[in-house]
C-alpha positions as CSV (number, residue, x, y, z in Angstrom):
1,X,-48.1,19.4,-10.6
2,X,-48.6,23.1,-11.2
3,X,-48.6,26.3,-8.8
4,X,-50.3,29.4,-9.3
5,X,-48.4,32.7,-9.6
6,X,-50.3,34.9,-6.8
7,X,-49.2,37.9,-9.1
8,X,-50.7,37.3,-12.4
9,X,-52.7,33.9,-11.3
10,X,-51.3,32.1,-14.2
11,X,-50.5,28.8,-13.3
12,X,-46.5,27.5,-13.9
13,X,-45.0,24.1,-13.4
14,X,-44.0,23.2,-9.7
15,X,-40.1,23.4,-9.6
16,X,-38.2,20.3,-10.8
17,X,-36.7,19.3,-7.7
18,X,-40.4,19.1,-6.5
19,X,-41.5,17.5,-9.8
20,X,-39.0,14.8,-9.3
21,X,-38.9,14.1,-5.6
22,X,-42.8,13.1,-6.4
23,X,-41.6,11.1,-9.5
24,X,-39.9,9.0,-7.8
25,X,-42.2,8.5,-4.6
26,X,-42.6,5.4,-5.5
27,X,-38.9,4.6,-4.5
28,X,-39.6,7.3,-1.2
29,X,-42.1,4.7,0.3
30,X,-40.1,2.0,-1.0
31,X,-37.1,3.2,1.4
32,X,-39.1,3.8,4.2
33,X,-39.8,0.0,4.5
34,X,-36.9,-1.8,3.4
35,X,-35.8,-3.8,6.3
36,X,-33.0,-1.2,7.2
37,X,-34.9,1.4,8.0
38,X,-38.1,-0.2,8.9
39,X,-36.0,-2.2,12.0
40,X,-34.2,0.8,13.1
41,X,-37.0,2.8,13.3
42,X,-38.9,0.1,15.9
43,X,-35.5,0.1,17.5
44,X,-34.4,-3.3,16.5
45,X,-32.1,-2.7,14.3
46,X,-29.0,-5.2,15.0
47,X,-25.7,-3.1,16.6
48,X,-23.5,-4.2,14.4
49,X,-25.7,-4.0,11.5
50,X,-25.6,-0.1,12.5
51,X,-21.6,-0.2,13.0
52,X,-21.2,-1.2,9.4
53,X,-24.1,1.3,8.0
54,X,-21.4,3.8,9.9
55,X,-18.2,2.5,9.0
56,X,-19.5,2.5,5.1
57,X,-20.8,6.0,5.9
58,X,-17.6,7.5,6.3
59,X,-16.3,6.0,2.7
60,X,-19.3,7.7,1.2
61,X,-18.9,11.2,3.1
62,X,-15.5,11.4,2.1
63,X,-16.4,11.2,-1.4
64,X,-19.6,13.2,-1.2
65,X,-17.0,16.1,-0.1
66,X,-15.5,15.5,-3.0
67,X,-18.4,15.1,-5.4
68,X,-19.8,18.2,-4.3
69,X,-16.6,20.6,-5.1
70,X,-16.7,18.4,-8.3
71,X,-20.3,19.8,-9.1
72,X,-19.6,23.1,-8.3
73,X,-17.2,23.9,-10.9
74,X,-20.1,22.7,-13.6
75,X,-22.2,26.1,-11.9
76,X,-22.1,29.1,-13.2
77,X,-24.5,30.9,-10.7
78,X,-22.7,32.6,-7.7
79,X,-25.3,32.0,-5.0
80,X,-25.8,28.3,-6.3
81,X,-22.2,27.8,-6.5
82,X,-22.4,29.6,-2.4
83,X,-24.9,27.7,-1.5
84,X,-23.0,24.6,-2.8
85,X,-19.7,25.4,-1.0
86,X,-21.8,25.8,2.0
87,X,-23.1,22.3,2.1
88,X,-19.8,20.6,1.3
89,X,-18.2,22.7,4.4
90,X,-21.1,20.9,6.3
91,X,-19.9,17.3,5.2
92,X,-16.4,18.6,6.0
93,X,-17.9,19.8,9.5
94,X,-19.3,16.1,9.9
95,X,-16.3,14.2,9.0
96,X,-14.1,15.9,12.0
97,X,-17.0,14.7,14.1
98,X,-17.0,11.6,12.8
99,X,-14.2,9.9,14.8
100,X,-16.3,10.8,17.6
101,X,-18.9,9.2,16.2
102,X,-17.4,6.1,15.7
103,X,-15.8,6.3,19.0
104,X,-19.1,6.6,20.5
105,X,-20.3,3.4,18.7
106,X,-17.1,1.6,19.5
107,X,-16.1,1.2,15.7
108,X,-12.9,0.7,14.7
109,X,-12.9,2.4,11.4
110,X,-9.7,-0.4,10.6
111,X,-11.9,-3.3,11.0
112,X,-13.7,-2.2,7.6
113,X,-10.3,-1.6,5.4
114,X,-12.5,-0.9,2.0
115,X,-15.8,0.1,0.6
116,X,-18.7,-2.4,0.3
117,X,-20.2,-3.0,-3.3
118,X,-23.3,-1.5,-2.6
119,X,-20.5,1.9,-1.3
120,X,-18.8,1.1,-4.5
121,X,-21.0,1.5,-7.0
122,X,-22.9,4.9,-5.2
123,X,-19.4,6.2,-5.2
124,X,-18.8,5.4,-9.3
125,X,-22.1,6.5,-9.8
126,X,-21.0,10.3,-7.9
127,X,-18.1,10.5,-9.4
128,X,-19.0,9.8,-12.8
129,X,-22.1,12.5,-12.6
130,X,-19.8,15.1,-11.5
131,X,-16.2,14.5,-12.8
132,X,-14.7,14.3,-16.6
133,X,-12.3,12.1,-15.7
134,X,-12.7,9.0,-17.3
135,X,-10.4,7.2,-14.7
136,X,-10.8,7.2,-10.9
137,X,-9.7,5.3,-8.0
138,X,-12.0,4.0,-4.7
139,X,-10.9,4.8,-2.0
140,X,-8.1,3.2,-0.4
141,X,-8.3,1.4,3.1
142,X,-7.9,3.4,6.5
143,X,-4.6,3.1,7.9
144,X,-3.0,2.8,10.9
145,X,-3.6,6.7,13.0
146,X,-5.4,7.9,10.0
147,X,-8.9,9.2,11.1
148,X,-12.0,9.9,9.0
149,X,-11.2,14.2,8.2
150,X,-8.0,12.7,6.8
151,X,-10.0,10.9,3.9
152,X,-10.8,14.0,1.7
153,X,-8.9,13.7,-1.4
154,X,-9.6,13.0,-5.1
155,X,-11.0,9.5,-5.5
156,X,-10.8,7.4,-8.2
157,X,-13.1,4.3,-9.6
158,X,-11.1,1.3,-10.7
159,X,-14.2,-1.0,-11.8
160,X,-17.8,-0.9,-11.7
161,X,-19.8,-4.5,-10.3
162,X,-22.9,-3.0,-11.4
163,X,-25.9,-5.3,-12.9
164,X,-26.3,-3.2,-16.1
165,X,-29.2,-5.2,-16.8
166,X,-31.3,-4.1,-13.6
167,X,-29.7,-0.7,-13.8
168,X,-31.2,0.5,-16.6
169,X,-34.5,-1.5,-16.0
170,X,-34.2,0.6,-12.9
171,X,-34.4,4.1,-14.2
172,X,-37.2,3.3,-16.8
173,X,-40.5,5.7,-15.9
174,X,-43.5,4.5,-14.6
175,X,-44.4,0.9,-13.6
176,X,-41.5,-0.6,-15.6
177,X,-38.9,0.5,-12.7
178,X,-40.5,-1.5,-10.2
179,X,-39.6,-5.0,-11.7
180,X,-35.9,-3.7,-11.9
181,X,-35.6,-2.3,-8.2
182,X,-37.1,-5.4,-7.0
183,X,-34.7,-7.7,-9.2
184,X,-31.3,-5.6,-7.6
185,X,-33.0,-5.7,-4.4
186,X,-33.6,-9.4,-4.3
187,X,-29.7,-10.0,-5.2
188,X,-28.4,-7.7,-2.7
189,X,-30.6,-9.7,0.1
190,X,-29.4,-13.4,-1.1
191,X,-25.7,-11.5,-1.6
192,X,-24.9,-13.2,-4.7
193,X,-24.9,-9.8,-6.5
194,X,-22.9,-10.7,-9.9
195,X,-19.8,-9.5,-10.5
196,X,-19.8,-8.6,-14.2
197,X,-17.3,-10.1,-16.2
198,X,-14.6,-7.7,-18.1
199,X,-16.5,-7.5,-21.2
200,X,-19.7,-6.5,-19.3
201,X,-18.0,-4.3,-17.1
202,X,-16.4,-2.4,-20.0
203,X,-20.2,-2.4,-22.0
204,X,-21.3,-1.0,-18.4
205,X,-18.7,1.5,-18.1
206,X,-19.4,3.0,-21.8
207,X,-23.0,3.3,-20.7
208,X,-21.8,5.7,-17.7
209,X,-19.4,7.5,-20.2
210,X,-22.3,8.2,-22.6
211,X,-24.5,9.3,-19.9
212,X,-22.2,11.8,-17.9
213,X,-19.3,12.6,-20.9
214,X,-18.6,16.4,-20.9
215,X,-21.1,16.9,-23.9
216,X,-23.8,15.3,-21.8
217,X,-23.0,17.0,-18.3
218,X,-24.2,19.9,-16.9
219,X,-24.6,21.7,-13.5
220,X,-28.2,20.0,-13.5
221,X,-27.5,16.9,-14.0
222,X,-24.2,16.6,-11.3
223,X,-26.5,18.4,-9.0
224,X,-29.5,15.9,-9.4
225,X,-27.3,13.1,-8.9
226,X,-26.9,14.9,-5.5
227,X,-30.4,15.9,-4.4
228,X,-31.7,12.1,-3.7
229,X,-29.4,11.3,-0.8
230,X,-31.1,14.7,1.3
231,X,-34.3,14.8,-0.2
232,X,-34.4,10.9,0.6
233,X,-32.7,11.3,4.7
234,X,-34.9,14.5,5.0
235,X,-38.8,12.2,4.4
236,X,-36.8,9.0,6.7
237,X,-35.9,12.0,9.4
238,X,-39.7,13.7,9.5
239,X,-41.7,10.2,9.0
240,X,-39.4,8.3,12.0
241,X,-40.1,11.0,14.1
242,X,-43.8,11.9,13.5
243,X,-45.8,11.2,16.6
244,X,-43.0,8.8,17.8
245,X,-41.9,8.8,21.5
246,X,-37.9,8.1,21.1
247,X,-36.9,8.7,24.4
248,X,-34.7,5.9,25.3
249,X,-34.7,4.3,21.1
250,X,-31.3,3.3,20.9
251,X,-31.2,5.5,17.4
252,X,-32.9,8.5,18.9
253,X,-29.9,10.7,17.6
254,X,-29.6,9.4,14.0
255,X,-33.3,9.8,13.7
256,X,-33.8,13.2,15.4
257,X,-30.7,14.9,13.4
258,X,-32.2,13.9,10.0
259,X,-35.4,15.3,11.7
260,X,-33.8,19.0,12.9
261,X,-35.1,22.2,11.3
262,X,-30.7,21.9,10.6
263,X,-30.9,19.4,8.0
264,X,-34.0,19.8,6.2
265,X,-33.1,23.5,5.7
266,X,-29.9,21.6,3.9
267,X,-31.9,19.7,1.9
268,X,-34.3,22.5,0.9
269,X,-30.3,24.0,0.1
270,X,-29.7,21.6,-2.3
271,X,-33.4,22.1,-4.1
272,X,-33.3,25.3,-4.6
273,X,-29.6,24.7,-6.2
274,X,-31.2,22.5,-8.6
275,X,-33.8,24.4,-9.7
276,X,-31.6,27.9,-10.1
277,X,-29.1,25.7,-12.1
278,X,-31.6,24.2,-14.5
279,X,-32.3,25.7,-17.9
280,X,-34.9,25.2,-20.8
281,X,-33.2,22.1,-21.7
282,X,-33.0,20.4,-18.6
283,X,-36.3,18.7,-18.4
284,X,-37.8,16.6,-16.7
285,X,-37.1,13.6,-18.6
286,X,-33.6,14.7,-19.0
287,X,-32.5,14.7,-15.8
288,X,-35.3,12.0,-14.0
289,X,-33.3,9.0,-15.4
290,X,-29.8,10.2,-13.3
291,X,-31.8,11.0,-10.2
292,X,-34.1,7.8,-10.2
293,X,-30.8,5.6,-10.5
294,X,-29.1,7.8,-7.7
295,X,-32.3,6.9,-5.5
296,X,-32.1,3.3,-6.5
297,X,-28.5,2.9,-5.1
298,X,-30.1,4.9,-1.7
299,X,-32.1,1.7,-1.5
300,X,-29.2,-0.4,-2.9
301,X,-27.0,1.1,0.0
302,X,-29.9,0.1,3.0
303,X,-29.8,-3.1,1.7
304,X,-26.2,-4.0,1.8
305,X,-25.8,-4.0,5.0
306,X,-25.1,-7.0,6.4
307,X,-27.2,-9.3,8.9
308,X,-30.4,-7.3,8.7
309,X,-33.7,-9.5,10.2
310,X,-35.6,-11.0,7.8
311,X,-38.4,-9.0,6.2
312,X,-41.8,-10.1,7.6
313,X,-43.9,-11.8,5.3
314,X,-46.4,-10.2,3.2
């Protein structure tokens, strides 16, 4: 993928948020019609399917708050690092609506006292791309009064139950990736995801240490571990909506707010952070891996909600 410079009509390489938002739109489509997504968009999603999606929601906000203050201290750029703060203060924004939100859904944020796996390991995964700690905590379980603006604070990852196996057949390039997704995928659907034992847990962990240690970070990387979660709402939000009559569609407002000029402006935000941040050595194949696995636990996080329909046969 190339553009042309009007100026001097030499052609230059499309910017690398574009380059690998396409890369991975294999994983794009893939999202669209997973069972989560497909169901809610015809409406039929089941309530308290959605109540958990929310409930689990607020878990990954809170730490997304914190991921992104995280990645700005890798930027050196002041209107990235602006741009950055901007976007955090609009998680921050959503989190004191969130009670509301819940409210309105008659959730009782109590009733789900700790992260799912599939929450779990998106929330390792953040952390880990944007922090140099090398030991974090989940977080903890709501208590009694405490409401969902209350939950930013540093987090911590005790353990990681990630497949290590499908993770890193996951993040291969081309066709290879596909026989990974589809192996997590299948797991998370029968629920008999493994938990690793200690020894594989620590083998998995030293993985994740290699990959986002201090010598291997940079701003790119912790913000490309970013980009997939609006790049990825911002396609669901325009597709659900395109030519789609939602008046009285129980998730007209989840569908419609992903759609608004609002939130695709955010997610064109967090592009054009990625591509001022980059440098020579940030390449394509550099950062593809940490953003393909970030898109895989998108998909990892639709389909770990619980009591989804069955997917119609093929």
């Amino acid at each position: 993928m190339v553009s042309v410079n009007p100026a001097i009509g030499l052609a230059s390489p499309a910017p690398i948020s574009e380059r690998l938002w396409l890369s991975c739109s294999d994983l794009a489509a893939r999202a669209l019609a997973c069972p989560f997504v497909s169901q809610l968009a015809a409406g039929k999603l089941r309530k308290l399917t959605f109540q958990h999606y929310i409930a689990q929601n607020a878990f990954y906000l809170a730490a997304l708050a914190e991921t992104y203050e995280r990645a700005g201290t890798y930027i050196k750029d002041s209107e990235a690092k602006r741009l950055l703060w901007e976007l955090r203060e609009a998680v921050v924004l959503e989190l004191g609506r969130y009670d509301g939100y819940a409210n309105a859904w008659v959730i009782d944020l109590k009733d789900h006292p700790e992260p799912s796996e599939a929450t779990k390991k998106y929330i390792d995964f953040l952390i880990r791309a944007t922090s140099r700690a090398q030991n974090v905590a989940l977080p903890s379980a709501f208590r009694e009064g405490e409401t969902v603006a209350n939950r930013l604070k540093p987090l911590e990852v005790e353990s990681c139950t990630y497949d290590e196996k499908s993770s890193r057949n996951g993040i291969e390039l081309g066709d290879q990736s596909v026989d990974g997704f589809s192996d997590l995928l299948e797991k998370v659907e029968r629920q008999a995801t493994k938990v690793l034992d200690p020894k594989q847990q620590t083998n998995h962990r030293n993985l994740m240490d290699q990959r986002f240690s201090p010598k291997n970070c940079s701003a790119a990387k912790a913000v490309a571990a970013l980009l997939p979660c609006m790049q990825l709402y911002a396609f669901l939000g325009r597709e659900l909506s395109r030519g789609n009559d939602l008046e009285g569609h129980p998730y007209k407002d989840w569908i419609t707010s992903h759609a608004s000029a609002e939130f695709q402006a955010a997610s064109a935000k967090m592009e054009t952070i990625l591509d001022s941040v980059c440098q020579q050595d940030d390449s394509l194949e550099a950062l593809l891996p940490v953003y393909r696995e970030a898109m895989l636990l998108e998909l990892n996080f639709f389909a770990g909600q619980p009591a989804l329909l069955p997917a119609a046969p093929h």
